[in-house]
C-alpha positions in Angstrom: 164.8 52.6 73.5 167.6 54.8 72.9 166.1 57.9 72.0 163.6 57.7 74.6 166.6 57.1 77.4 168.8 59.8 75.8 166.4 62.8 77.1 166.7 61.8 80.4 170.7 61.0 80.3 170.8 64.6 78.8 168.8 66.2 81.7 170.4 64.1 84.5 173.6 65.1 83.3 172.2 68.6 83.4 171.7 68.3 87.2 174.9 66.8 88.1 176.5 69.4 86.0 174.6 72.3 88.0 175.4 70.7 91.5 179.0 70.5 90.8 179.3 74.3 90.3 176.8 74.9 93.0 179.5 72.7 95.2 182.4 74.4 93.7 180.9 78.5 94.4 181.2 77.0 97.8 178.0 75.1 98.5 174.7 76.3 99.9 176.3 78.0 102.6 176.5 82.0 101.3 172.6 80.9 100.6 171.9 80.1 104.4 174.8 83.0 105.3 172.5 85.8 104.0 169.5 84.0 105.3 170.8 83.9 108.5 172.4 86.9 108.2 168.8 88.6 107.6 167.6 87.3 110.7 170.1 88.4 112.8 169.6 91.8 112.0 165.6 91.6 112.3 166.0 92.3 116.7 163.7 90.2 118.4 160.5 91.2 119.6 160.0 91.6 123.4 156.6 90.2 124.2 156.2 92.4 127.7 155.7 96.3 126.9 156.5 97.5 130.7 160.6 97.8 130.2 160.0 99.1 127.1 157.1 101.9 128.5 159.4 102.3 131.2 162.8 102.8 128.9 161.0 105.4 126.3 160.0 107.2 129.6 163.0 107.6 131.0 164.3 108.7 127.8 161.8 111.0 127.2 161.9 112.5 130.5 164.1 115.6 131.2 166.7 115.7 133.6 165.8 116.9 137.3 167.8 119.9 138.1 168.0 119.7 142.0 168.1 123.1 143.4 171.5 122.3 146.3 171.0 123.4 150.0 174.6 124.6 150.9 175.5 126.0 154.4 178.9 128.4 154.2 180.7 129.6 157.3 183.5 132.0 156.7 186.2 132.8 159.1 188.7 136.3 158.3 191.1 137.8 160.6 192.0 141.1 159.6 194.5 143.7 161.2 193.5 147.3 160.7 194.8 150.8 161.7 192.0 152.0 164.3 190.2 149.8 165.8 187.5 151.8 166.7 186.9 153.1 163.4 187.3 149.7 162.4 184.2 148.5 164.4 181.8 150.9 163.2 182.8 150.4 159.4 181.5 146.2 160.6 178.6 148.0 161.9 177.7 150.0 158.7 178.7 147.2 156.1 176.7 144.4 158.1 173.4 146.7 158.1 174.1 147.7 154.9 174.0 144.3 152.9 171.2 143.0 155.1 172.6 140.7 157.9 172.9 141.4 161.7 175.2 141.2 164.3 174.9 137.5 165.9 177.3 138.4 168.5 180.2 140.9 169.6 183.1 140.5 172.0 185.8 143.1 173.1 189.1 142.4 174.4 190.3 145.4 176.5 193.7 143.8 177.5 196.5 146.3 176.6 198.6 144.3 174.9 196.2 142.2 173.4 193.5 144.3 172.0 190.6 143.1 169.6 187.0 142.6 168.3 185.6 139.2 167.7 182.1 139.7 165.7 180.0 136.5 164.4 177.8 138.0 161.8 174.9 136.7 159.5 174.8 137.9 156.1 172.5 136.9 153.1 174.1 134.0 151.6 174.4 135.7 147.9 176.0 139.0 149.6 178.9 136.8 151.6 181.4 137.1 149.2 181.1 140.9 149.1 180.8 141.2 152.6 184.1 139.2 152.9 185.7 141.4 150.7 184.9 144.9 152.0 185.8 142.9 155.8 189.2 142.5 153.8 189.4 146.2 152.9 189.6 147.5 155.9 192.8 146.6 156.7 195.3 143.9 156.1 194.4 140.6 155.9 196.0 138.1 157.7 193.7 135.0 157.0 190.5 133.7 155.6 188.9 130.2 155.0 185.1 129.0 154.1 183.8 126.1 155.2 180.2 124.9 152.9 178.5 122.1 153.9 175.7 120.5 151.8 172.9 119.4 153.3 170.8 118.9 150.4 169.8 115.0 151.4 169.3 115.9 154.8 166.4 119.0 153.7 165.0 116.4 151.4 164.9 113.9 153.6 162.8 116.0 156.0 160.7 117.3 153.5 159.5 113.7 152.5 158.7 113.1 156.4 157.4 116.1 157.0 154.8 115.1 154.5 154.1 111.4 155.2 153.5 112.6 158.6 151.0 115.7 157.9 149.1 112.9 156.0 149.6 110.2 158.4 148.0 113.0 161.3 145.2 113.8 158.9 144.2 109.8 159.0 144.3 110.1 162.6 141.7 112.9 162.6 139.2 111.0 160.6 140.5 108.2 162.9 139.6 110.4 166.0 136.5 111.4 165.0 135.2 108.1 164.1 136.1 106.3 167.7 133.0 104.8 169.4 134.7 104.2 173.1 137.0 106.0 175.4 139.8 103.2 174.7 139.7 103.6 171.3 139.8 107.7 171.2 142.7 107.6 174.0 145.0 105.6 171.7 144.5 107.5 168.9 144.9 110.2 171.0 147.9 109.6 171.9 149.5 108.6 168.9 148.1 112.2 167.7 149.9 113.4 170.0 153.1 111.9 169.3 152.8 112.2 165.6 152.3 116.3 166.3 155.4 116.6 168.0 157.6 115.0 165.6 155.9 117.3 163.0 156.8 120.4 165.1 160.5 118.9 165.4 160.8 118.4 162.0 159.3 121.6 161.3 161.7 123.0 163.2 164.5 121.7 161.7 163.5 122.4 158.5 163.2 126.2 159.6 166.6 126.3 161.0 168.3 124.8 157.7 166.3 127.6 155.8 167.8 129.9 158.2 171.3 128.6 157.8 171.5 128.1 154.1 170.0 132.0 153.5 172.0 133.0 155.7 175.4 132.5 155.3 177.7 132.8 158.8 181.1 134.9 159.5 183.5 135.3 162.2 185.1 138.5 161.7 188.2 138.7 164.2 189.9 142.8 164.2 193.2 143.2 165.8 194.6 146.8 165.6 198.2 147.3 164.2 201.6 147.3 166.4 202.5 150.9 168.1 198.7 151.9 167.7 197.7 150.6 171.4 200.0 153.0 173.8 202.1 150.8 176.2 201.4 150.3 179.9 203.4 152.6 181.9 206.5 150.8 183.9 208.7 152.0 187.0 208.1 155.6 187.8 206.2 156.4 184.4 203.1 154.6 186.2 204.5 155.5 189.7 201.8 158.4 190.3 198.6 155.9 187.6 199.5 152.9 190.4 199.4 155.0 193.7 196.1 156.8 192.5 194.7 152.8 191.9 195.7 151.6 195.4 194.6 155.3 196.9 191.0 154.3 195.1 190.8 150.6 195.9 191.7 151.6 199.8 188.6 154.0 199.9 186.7 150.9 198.3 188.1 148.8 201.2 186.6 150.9 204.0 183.8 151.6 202.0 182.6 147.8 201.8 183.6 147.4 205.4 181.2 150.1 206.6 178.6 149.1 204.0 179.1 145.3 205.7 178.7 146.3 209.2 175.3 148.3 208.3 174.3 145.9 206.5 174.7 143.3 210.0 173.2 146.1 212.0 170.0 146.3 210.0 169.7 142.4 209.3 170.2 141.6 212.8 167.8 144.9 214.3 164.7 142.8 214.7 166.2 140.3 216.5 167.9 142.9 219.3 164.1 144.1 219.5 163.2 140.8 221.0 166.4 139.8 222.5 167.3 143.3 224.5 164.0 143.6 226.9 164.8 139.8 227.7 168.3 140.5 228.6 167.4 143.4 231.0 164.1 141.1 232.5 166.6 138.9 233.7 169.7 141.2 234.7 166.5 142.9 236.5 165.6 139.7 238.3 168.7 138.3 238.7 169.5 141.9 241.4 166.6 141.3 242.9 167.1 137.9 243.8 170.7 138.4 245.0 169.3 141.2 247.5 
């Protein structure tokens, strides 16, 4: 009995002997720690392939380089020695860098002499234009307004083309309508679908215009002691008598020219009314005999 007990005392003691170091190494928790550990670091797998389709793409995908609408409007103010040279040098640099001459006003005031110009120039020659404006003279200010209207062209863009396709369904619509109710209505929403297409075309067009285009106000103003001084006391004595001399003759002139032009207005009517004035003096003798 006891050798046949002694084998398993030996093997038992075995065991107990192996779960006492397993306990003291710390237990069966670094076993489960790297198990767990393991898992942790597997990621899990996402049973729906859209998001990740739709991440990968936009991963993939190169960034969209938008190509910015910007509208620039310059203003300068420049003093320069002659002011008629000055003018035709505006003239000469404006044609000469491919714009035009929007609009021109001179001020003839003596004492307050200048020439206003508004001027379109292709947007990638404003910057030299502004600086051969500056050249002519001294420059007494300058600012640039830009304006992007970038959203606003793509915007219309995007309408533009929902309604071209929107007016092609109304064609096929239009040709397809079996009464004269049916071909009126889509008649008239032809109609109005055509004229927002032609507004927005419009608009489009004028942005084009406006970002190619670039816009400046050009303001020249001719330095102090080059406009001569109006004459005062008997300087302009003889200019001033002359003036009043000419502006008399212009008096009678428009009186006479007035009085003609009453005789002639009113000669019909003296037709008429003078051989019914002498009937009746005529009568009017004959009756008092």
């Amino acid at each position: 009995m006891r050798s046949k007990i002694a084998p398993f005392g030996l093997v038992a003691l075995v065991v107990i002997l192996v779960a006492l170091v397993v306990i003291a190494l710390g237990g069966p928790g670094p076993f489960l720690a790297v198990r767990w550990v393991r898992e942790e670091a597997t990621p899990p797998v996402t049973e729906s392939k859209g998001f990740a389709g739709t991440d990968a793409m936009r991963l993939a995908a190169p960034s969209v380089v938008v190509d910015r609408k910007v509208v620039t409007h310059s203003q300068l103010a420049v003093t320069v020695p002659k002011l008629d040279a000055a003018q035709l040098r505006v003239l000469e640099i404006v044609t000469a860098l491919g714009g035009y001459v929007q609009s021109a006003n001179f001020n003839s005031h003596p004492e307050n002499q200048f020439w206003a110009f508004i001027v379109r120039i292709p947007s990638d020659q404003a910057a030299e234009a502004m600086q051969s404006f500056s050249a002519l003279g001294t420059l007494d200010s300058s600012s640039t307004n830009r304006q992007d209207v970038t959203e606003e062209f793509i915007d219309l863009e995007a309408r533009l083309s929902v309604m071209r396709q929107e007016e092609t369904r109304l064609l096929e619509l239009l040709r397809r309508a079996n009464t004269i109710d049916d071909f009126l209505k889509v008649e008239s929403h032809l109609t109005r679908v055509r004229t927002e297409i032609e507004q927005t075309t419009g608009r489009l067009k004028f942005l084009t215009h406006s970002v190619d285009m670039a816009t400046l106000s050009l303001q020249l103003t001719p330095e102090r002691g080059t406009v001569p001084p109006k004459p005062v006391g008997f300087a302009g004595l003889g200019a001033r008598l002359s003036a009043a001399y000419r502006q008399g003759q212009n008096t009678v002139v428009e009186i006479v020219s007035g009085v003609l032009v009453f005789v002639t207005t009113t000669l019909p009517l003296l037709v008429l009314i003078v051989p019914v004035l002498l009937l009746t003096l005529m009568g009017y003798r004959r009756y008092k005999k």
